[in-house]
DRENSE-775813 format. One record per atom (N, C-alpha, C): x, y, z. Coordinates in steps of 0.02 Angstrom, whole numbers, plus 50000, padded with zeros to 5 digits. Layout:
BEGIN
XYZ
...
***
This chain:
BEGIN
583895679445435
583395676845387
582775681245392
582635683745316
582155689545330
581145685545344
580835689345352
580125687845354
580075683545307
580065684945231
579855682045168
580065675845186
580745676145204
581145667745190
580675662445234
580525666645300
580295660145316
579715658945321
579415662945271
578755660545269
578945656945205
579065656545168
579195652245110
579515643945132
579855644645173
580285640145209
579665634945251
579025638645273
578505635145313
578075632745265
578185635745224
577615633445142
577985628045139
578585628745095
578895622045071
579055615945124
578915617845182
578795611645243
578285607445218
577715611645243
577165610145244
576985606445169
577065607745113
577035606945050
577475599645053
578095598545061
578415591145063
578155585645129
577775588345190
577675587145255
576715581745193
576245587045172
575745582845136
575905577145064
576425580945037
576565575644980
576775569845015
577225567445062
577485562845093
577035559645125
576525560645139
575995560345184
575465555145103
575305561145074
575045556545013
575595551444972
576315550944979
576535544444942
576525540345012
576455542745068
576165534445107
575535530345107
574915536345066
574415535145061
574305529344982
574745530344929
574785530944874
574885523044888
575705524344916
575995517244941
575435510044974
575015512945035
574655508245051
573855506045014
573935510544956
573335510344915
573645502844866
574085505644855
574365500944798
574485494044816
574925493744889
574935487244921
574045484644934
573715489844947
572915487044944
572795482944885
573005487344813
572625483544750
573195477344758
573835477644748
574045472244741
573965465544783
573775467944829
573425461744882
573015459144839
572355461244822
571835460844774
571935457544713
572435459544682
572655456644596
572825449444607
573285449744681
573695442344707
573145435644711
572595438144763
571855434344752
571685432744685
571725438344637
571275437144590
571445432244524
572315432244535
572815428644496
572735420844533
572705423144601
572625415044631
572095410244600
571555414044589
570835409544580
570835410144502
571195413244461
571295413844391
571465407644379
572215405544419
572685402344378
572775395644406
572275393044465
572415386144499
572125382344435
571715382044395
571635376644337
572365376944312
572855380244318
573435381244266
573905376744320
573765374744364
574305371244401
574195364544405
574645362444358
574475352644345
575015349644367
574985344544414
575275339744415
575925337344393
576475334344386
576905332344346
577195328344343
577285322444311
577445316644326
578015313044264
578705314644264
578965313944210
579095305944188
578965302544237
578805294144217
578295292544159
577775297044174
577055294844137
576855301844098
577225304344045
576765309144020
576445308343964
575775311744004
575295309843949
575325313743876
574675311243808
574985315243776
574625322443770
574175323643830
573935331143828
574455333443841
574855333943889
575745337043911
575985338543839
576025333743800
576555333443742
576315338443702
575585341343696
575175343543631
575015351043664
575545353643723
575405359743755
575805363543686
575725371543686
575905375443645
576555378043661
577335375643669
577725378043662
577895385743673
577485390743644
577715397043664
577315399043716
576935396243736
576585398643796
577265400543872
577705396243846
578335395743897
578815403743903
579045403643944
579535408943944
580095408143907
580435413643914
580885414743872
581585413643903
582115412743861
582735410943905
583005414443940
582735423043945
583155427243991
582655427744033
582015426444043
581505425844094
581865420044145
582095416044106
582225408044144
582995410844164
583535414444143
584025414744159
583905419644238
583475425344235
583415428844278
583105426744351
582825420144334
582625417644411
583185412344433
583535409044381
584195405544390
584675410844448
584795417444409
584985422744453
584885424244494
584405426744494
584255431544555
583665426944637
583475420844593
583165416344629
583245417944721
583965416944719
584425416144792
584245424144829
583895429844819
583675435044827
583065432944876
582835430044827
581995427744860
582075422844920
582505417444876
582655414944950
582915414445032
583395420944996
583685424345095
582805428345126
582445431545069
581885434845104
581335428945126
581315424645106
580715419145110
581085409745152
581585414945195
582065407045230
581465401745250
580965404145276
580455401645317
580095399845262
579785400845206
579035399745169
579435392445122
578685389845125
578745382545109
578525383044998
578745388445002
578235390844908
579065389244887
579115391244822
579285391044755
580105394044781
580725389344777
581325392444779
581665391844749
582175392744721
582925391144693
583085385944677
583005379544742
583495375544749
582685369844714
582245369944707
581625365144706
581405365744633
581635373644587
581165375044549
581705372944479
581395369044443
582025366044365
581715366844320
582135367344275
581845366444178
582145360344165
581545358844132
581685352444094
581565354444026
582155353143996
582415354743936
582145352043876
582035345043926
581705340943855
580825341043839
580575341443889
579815344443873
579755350043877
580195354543880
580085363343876
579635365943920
579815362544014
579315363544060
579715366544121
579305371144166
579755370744232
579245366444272
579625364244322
579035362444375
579545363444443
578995361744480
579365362144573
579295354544580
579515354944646
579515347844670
579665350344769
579385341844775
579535344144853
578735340844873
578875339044948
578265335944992
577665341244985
577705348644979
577315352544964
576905351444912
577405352744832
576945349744803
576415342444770
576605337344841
576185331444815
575535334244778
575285328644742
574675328244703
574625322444664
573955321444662
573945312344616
573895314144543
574175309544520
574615311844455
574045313444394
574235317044351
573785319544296
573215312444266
573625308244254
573255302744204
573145298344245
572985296144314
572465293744363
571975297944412
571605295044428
570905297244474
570985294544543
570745297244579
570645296444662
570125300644694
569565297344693
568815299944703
568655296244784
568265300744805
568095300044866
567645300844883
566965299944922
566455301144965
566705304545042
566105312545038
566195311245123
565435312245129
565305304445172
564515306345173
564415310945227
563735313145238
563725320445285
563775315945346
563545309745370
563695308645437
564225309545472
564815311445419
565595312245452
565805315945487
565265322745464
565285329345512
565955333245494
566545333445541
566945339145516
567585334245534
567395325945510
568245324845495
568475325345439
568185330145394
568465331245327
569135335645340
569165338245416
569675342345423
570395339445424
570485331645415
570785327945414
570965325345363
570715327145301
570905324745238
571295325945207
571795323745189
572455323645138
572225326045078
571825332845062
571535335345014
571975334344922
572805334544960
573295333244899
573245326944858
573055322644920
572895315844866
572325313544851
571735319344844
571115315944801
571175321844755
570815319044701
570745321344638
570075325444645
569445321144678
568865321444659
568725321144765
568165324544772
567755324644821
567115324244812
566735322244837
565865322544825
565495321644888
565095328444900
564655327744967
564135322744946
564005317544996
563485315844982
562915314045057
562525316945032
562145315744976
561425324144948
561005322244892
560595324444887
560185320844882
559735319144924
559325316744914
558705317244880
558465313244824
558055315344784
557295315144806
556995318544798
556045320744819
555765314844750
555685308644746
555405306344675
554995310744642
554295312644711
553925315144675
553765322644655
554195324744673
554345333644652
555095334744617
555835329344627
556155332444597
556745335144647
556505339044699
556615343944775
557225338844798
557285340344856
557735335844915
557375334844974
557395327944999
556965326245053
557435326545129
557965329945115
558525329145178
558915337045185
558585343245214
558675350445227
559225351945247
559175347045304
559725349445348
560245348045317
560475341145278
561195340145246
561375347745195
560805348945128
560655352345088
561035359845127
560775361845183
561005368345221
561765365245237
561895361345264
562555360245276
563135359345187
562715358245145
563175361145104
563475366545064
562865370845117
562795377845078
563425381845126
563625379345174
564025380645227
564435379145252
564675373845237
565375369145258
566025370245225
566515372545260
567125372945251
567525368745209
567135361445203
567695358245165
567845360745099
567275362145058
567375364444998
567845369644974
567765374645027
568385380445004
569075373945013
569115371645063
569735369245098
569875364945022
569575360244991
569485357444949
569795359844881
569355367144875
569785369444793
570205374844837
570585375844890
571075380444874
571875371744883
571535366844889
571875362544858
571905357044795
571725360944755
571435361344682
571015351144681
570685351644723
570205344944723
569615347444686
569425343344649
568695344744607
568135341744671
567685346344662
567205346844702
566475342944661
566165342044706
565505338344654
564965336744735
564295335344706
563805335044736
563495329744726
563285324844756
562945317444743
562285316644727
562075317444709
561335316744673
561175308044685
560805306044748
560615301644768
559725299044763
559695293544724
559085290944725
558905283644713
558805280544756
558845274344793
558195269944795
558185264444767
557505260244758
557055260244677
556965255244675
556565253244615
556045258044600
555525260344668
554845261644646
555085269344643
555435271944705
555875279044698
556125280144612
556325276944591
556695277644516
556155277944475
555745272544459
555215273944431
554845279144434
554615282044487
554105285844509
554425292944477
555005296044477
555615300644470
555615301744388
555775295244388
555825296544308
555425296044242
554925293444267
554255294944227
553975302044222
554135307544270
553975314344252
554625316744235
554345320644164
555055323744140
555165331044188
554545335844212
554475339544250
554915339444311
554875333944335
555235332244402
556185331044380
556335333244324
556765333944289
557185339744290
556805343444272
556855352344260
556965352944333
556395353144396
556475354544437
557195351944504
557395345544479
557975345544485
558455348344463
558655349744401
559095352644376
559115360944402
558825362644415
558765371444434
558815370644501
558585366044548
558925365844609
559525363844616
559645359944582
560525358844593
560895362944589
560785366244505
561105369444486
561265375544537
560655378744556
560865382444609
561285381744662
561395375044697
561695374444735
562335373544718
562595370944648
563225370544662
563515376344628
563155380644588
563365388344576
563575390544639
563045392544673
563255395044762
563875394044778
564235386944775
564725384344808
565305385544748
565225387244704
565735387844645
565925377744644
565315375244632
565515366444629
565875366444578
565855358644552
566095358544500
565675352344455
565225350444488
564705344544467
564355340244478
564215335844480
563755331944490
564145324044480
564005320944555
564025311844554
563405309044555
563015305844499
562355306044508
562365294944513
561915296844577
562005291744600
561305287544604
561105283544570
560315281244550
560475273344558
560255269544594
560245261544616
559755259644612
559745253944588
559435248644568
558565251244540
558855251744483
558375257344413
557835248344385
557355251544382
556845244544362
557175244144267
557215238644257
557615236944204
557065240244133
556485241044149
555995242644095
556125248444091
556435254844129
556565259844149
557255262344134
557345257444093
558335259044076
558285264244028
557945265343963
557805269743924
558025275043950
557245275843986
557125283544045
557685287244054
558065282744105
558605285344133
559025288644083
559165285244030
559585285943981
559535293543948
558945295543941
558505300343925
558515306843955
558555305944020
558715307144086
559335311344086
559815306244091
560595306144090
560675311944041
560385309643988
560815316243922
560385322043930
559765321243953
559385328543956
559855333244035
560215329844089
560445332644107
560845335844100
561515332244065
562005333244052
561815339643998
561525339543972
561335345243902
561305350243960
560735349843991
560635358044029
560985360444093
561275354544093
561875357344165
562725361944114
562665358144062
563315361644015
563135368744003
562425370543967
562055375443964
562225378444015
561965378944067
562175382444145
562675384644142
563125379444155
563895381444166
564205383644115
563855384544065
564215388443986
564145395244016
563505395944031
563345405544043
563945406144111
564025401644165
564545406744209
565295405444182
565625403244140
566085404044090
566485396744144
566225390344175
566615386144212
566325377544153
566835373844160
566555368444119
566275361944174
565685360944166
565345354644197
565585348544182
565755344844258
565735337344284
565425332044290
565375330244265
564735323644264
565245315144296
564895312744334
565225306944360
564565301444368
564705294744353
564035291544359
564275283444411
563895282044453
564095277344493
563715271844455
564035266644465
563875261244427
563885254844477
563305248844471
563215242344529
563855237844528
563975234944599
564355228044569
564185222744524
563765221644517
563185216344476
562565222244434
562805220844380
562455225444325
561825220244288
561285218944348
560855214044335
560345216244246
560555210644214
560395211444150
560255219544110
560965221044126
561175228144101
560675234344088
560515231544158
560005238644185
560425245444166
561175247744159
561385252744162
561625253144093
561525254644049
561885253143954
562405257443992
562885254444005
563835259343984
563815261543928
563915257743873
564005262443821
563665267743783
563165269643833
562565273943807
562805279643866
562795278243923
563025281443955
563735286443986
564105281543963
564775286843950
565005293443893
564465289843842
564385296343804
564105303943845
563825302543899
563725310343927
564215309044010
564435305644037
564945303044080
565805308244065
565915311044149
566685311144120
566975305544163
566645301644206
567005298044248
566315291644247
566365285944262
566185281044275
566325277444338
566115273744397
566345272944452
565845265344457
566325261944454
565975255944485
566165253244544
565475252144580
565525252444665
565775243144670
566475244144677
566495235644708
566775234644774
565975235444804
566075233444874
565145231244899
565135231044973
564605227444977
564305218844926
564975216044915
564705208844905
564525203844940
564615204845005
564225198945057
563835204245112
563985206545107
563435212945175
562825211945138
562615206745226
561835207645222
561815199645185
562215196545157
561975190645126
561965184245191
561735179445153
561675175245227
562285171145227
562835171045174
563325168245196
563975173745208
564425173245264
564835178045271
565285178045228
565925183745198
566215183345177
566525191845155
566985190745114
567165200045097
566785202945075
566965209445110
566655214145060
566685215245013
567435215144976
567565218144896
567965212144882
567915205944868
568325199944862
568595200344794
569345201144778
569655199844727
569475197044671
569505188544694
568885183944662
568655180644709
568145176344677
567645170944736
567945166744738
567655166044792
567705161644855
567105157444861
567175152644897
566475144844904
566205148244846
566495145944791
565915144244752
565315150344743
565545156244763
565295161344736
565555164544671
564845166144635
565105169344578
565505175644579
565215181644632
565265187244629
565925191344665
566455193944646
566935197544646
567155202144608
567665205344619
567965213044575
568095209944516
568545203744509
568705201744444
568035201444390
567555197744431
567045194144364
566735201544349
566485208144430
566295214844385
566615215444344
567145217544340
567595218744284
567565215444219
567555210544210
567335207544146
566805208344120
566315207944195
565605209544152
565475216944116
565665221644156
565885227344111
566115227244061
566785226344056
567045225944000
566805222443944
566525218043962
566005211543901
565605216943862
565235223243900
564805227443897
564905232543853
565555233443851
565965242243829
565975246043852
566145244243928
566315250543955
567085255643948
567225260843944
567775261643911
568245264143995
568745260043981
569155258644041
569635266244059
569905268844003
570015272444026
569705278944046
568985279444077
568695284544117
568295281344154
568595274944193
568005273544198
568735271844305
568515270944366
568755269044409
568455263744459
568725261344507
568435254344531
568485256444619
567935257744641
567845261644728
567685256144767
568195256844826
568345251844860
568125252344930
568085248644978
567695250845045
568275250845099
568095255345122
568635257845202
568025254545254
568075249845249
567335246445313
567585237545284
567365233545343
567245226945356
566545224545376
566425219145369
565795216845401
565765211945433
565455211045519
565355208745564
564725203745546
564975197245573
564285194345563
564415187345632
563725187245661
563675183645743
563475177845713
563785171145757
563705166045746
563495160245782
563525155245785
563315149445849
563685142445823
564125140645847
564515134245838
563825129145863
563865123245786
563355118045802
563765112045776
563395107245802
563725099845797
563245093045759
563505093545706
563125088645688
563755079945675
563445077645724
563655071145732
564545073045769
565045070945719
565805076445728
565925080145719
565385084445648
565805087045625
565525094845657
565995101845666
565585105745702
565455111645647
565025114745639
564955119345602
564775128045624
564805132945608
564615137845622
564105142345580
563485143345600
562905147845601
563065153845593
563055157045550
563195164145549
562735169345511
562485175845537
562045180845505
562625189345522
562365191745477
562525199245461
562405203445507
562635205045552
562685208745613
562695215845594
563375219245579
563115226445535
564085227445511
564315232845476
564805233645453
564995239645509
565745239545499
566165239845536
566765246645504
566775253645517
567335255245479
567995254845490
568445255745459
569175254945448
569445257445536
569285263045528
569465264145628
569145262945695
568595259545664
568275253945714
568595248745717
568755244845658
568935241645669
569915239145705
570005245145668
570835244945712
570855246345794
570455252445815
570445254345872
570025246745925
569505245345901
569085237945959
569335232645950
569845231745879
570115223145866
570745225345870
571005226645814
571745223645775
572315228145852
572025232645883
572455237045922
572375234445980
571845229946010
571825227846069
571985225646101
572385226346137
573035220246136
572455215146206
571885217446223
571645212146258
571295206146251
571205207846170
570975202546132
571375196946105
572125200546079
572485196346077
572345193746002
572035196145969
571945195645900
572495194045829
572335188645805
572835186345750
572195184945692
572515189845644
571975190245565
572445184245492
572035180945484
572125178645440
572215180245358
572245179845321
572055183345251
572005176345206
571285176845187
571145173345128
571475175245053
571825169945018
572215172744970
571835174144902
571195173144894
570815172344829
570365177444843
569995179844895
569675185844915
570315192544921
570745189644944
571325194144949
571055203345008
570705197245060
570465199845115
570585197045196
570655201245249
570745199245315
570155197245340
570155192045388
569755190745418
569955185645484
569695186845559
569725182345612
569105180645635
569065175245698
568525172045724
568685174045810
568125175345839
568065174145907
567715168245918
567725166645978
567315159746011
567225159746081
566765161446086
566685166346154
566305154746200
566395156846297
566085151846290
565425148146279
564965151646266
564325150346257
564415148946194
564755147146157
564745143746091
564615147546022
564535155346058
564445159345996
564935164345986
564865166245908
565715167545890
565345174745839
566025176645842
565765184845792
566555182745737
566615184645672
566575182945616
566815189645610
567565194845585
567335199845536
567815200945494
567605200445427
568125202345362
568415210245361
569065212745335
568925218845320
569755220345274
569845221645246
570505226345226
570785229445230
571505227845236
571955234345275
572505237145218
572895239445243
573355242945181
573685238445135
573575232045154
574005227845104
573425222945061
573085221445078
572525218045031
572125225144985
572085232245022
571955236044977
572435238844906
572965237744927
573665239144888
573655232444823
573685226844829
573375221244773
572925225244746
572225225944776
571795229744739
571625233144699
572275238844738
572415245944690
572685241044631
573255240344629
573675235644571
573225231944525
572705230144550
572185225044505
571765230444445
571585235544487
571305241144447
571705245144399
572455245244406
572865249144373
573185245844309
573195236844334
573445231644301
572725230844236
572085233344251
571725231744190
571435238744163
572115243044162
572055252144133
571565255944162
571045253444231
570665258444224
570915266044241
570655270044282
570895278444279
571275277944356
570725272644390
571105276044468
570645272344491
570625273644583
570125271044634
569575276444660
568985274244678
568675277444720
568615273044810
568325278744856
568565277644917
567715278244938
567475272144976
566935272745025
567155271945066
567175273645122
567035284445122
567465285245161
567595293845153
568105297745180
567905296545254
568525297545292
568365295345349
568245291045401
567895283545380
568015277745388
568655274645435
569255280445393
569755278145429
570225282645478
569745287845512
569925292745548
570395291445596
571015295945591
571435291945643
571735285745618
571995284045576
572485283045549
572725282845459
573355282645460
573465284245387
573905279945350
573965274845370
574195268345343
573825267045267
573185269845250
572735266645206
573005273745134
573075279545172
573215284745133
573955284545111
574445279645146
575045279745119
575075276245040
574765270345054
574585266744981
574405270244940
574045276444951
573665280144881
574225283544866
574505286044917
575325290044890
575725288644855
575645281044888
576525277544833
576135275544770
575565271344767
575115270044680
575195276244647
574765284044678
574375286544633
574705295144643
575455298344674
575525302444694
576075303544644
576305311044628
576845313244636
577085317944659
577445321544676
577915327444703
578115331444677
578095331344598
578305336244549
577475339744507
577625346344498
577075349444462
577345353844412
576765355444362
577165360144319
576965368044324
577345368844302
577205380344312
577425382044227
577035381044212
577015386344129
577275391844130
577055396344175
577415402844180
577635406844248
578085402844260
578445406644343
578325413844354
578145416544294
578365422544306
577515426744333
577165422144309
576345426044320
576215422544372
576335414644370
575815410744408
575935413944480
575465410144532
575345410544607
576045408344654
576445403444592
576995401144639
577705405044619
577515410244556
578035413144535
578325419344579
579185419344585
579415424644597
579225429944615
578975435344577
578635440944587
578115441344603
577565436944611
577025437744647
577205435744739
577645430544732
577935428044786
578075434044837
578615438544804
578965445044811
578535450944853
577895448644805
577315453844819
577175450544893
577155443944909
576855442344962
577135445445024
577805445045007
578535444845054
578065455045070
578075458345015
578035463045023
577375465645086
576875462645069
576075464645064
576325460545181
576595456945165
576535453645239
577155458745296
577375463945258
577775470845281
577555474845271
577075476145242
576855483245204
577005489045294
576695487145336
576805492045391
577545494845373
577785489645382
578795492045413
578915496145321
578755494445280
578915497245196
578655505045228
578005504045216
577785513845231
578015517145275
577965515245352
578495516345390
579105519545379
579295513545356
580105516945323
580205520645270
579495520645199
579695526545159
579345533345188
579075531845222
578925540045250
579535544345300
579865540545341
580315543645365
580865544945334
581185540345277
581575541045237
581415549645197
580495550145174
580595557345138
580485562845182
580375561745265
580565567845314
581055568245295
581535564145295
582405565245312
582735567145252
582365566245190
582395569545122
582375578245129
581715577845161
581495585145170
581835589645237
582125586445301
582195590145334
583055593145316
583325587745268
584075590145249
584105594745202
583395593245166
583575600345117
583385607645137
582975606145212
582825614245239
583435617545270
583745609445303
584375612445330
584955614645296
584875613345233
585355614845182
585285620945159
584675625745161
584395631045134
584575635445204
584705632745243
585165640145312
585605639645303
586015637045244
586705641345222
586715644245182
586935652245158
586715657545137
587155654745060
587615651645057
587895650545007
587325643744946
587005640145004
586465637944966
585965641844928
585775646244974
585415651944958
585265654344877
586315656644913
586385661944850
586545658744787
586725650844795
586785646344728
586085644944696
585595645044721
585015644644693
584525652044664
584595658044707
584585660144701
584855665344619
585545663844620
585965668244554
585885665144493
585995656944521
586025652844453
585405651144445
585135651844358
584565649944342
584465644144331
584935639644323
584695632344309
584765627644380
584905631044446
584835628344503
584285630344519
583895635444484
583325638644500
582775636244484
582835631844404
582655630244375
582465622344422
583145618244441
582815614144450
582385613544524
582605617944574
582355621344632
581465620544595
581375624644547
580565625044521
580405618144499
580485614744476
580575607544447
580265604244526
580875603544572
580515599944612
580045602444659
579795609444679
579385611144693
578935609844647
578815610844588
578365607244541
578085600244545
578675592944558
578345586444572
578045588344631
578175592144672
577815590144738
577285592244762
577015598244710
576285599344708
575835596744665
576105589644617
575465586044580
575375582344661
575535578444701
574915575244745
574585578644782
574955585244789
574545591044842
573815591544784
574075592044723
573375593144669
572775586944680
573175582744686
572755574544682
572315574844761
572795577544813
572315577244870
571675584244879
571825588944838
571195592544838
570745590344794
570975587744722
570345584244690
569795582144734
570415574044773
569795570644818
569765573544868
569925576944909
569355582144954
568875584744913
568715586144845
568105590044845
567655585844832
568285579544798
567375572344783
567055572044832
567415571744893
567435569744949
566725575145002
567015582344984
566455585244993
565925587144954
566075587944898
565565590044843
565695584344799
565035577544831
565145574044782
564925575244690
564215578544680
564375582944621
565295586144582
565505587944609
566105589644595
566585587944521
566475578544525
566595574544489
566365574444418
565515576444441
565045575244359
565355580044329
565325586244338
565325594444313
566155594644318
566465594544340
567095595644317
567545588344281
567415589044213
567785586144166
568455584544166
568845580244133
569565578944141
569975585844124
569535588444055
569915593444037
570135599044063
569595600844130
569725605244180
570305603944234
570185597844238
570735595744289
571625597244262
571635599944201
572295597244176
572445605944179
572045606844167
571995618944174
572205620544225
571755616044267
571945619844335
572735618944363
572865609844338
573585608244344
573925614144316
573915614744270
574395620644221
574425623744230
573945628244284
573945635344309
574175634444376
574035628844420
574675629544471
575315629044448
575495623944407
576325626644391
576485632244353
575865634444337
576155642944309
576345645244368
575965645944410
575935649544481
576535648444537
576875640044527
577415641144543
578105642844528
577975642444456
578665647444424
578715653944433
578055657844435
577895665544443
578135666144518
577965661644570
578255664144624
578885662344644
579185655444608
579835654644615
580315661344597
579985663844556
580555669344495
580635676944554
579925677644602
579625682544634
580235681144716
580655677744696
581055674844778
581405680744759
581605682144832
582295690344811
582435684544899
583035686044882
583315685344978
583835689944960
584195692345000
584605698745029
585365696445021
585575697844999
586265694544988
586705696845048
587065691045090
587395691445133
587975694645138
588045700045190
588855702945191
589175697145184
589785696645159
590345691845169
591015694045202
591185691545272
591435693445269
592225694645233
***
């Protein structure tokens, strides 16, 4: 092998040794963007992932656009090839073969499976976590609420501001929220303002208006929220206007807001158990409302006679229960279906004193303080040293026992457990409203007896996928995952794969008969130049960016059109020297 050869022979090393080198570079660039697109499709397309519930479809389902769907060889090809994905993805709990169906008759696919629980399209399941809860939100069955709401914000009457920092910073920072929408829960912020003279004072400046609205707004931009639970108690009845005023001037400039970042605004409005001479107009108010929430709970907390918290109906001769709210609403116009009925995860304790008048004995009782759902299981119902047996009143359609300690005084406490809340649910569903709300998340930390009920009322297991083929749970993005979570062992292996490309064809070129077949014949010569040709466009691509690289100028001043010359004149340059090969033709013997 003469001089020439092998210097040509160290060129074309070296020359397949950098191209190989740049398609591993090329390769992990690309797995870079596609990582990137995968994110960007994720947060595109979670509004596109609804629910599915073929018992109850609503008629937004029915009034979807038909061609938005795939096509039958789109749908035949994951029928196919499905079982591909599934030997690569044995382990991943996403989108397979055996889970993913068409339904023929609404022209839908959906999945199914414990994965995808979610509470069903055409009910609500709203929740509070007030900030005292701290970080048992990490505990939340995020699949079965609809709605979350930090609360609180506390309102400044007389500026507008927030009078509570530290919560305010903790929402600028808390994990639940991501945790929240990457499990497509609507997020929202509580707008809290509490007391007669507070309300008044608030809403007499329209100023203190504005300046709320631009603080909020900021804050729940920050968080990518999704709205506002605006929560205003016991409003002075002369002051109902105001509010009203209020209400729609918000709603106007919070839509405004959220028009310019291209997201659509939430509005939710909490409403009293006792709507004392219709301090709150419903039907004035749901016009800027997407949700309505009437709080039925706190009906004997704090009163001087004991009894439930959220009583079905009354009891002694009390007027006040869920049933009569309910009517009184409805007497009102409130419109049921947006409107839900929030129920309390807490009991209330109240201390007593057994007294005797003449035979007959009676018991003394005051409001001690309330009790939540895992207080109360963990110090009573679990104790086995108490020895505790709960009664249930059937018209409150609430638990309640007595102690009687011997000094003659006794503790008293009502509360609800999964089965008087389950009536409940049924009571709310039985007079159309949307769903339940929950005071408060957490309450019942440590156990989930209370969350099974919301499952079996308000859950299903099936969702729909419009388009398998784009969405987050589809096939080929899937594919991409499978890919992007190997990318090492992929480059890896295509780089050694094009050594072993390249070192067979050097070894193929020390047989003189290779040689001389490339050599004589012009169209082996031809394609000999050909692929020396592909393999100096990335050698071209990596001197470009070395010179961005060093001469960042480089870029401005040399135009596309230059770049394509210079291409042209290296492959002139390698045909001129391909043609310039002489090797020595071998004696034979």
């Amino acid at each position: 092998m003469n001089k020439t050869l092998k210097i040509y022979l160290v060129v074309i090393l070296l020359l397949l040794c950098v191209s190989s080198c740049k398609e591993a570079l090329k390769l992990n660039s690309s797995v870079r963007r596609t990582q990137s697109q995968v994110k960007s499709l994720k947060n595109s397309l979670k509004s596109l992932k609804i629910p599915f519930d073929q018992e109850n479809n609503d008629s937004e389902n029915s009034e979807i656009d038909s061609t938005i769907y795939l096509t039958i060889e789109q749908k035949n090809m994951l029928n196919d090839y499905g079982y591909i994905y599934d030997v690569l993805n044995k382990n991943d709990n996403g989108v397979r073969s055996d889970n993913f169906k068409w339904d023929s008759i609404n022209e839908v696919y959906y999945v199914s499976g414990k994965n995808y629980k979610a509470i069903k399209p055409n009910n609500e399941v709203f929740g509070w976590h007030p900030y005292w809860m701290g970080s048992k939100w990490e505990n939340y069955p995020f699949d079965l609420l609809s709605t979350i709401s930090y609360f609180s914000y506390k309102v400044d009457p007389l500026t507008g501001g927030f009078t509570n920092p530290n919560q305010i910073t903790e929402w600028e920072n808390t994990k639940m929220i991501d945790s929240a929408k990457l499990n497509n829960t609507r997020v929202l912020l509580t707008v809290s303002c509490h007391g007669s003279k507070n309300n008044a004072e608030f809403l007499d400046n329209e100023d203190r208006w504005d300046v709320l609205i631009k603080t909020v707004s900021d804050l729940l931009l920050k968080r990518d929220a999704d709205g506002v639970d605006l929560n205003f108690e016991i409003i002075p009845y002369f002051k109902r206007e105001k509010f009203n005023d209020f209400v729609r001037y918000f709603r106007k400039n919070m839509d405004d807001i959220y028009s310019n970042a291209n997201k659509p605004f939430f509005l939710s409005i909490t409403l009293p158990a006792e709507n004392r001479r219709e301090g709150f107009e419903v039907e004035e108010l749901q016009n800027s409302a997407d949700l309505l929430i009437i709080m039925g709970y706190d009906y004997h907390v704090g009163n001087q006679t004991q009894g439930a918290v959220a009583p079905l109906k009354s009891i002694e001769n009390q007027s006040l229960s869920l049933t009569n709210t309910l009517e009184q609403y409805q007497s009102q116009g409130i419109d049921v279906s947006k409107t839900i009925l929030a129920l309390p995860y807490y009991g209330s304790l109240w201390n007593g004193d057994l007294e005797q008048d003449g035979d007959e004995v009676y018991n003394v009782s005051t409001f001690e303080k309330a009790l939540t759902y895992g207080e109360i299981k963990k110090n009573y119902i679990d104790n086995k040293a108490l020895n505790i047996v709960a009664f249930r009143d059937e018209n409150s359609m609430t638990n309640y026992f007595n102690l009687i300690f011997k000094d003659n005084s006794t503790k008293e406490l009502w509360f609800d457990d999964d089965y008087t809340l389950r009536k409940k649910f049924d009571f709310a569903l039985s007079n159309k409203l949307k769903g339940v709300g929950i005071w408060a998340l957490g309450y019942d930390n440590g156990y989930d007896d209370l969350w099974n009920v919301i499952e079996d009322k308000f859950s299903t297991d099936q969702q729909i996928i419009k388009n398998p083929i784009a969405e987050t749970e589809g096939y080929p993005v899937q594919f991409s995952k499978f890919l992007l979570q190997y990318k090492s062992l992929f480059i890896t292996a295509a780089f050694f794969f094009l050594m072993t490309v390249v070192l067979a064809f050097l070894f193929l070129l020390s047989d003189w008969k290779v040689r001389d077949s490339i050599v004589r014949n012009k169209l082996h010569l031809l394609i000999f130049t050909l692929a020396a040709f592909v393999l100096l466009i990335p050698l071209t691509i990596v001197i470009f960016q070395l010179l961005n690289e060093v001469l960042p100028w480089f870029n401005v001043y040399l135009i596309s059109e230059w770049r394509y010359y210079i291409s042209f004149l290296i492959g002139q340059l390698t045909l001129f020297l391909a043609y310039r090969i002489r090797i020595k033709p071998v004696l034979r013997p």
